[in-house]
C-alpha positions, 0 to 999 in steps of 0.5 A: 921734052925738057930735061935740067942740065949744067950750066952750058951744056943746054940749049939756053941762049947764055950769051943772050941772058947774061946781057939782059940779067946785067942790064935789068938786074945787076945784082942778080943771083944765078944759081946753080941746079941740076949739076953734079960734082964732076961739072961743078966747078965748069959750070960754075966757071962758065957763069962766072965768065959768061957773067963778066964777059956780059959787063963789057957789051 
């Protein structure tokens, strides 16, 4: 069964699609659904350093 989540706290190979979202597509926006207030900022901060940390590989 699937079920939405934030951003780092489901089973998505994040490390593994940030790489390949820099690498096919740059410029490419990650949005953020399914979170509530209180993860917000963490899931946010999540992508924003998943997302550099993908530049550098």
């Amino acid at each position: 069964m699937l079920s939405e989540t934030a951003a780092g706290f489901g089973e998505l190979h994040y490390p593994l699609f940030l790489e390949l979202l820099e690498r096919h597509k740059p410029h490419g926006f990650v949005t953020l659904e399914a979170v509530d207030e209180e993860r917000m900022a963490e899931a946010a901060r999540f992508v924003r350093e998943g997302r550099a940390a993908a530049r550098t590989r």
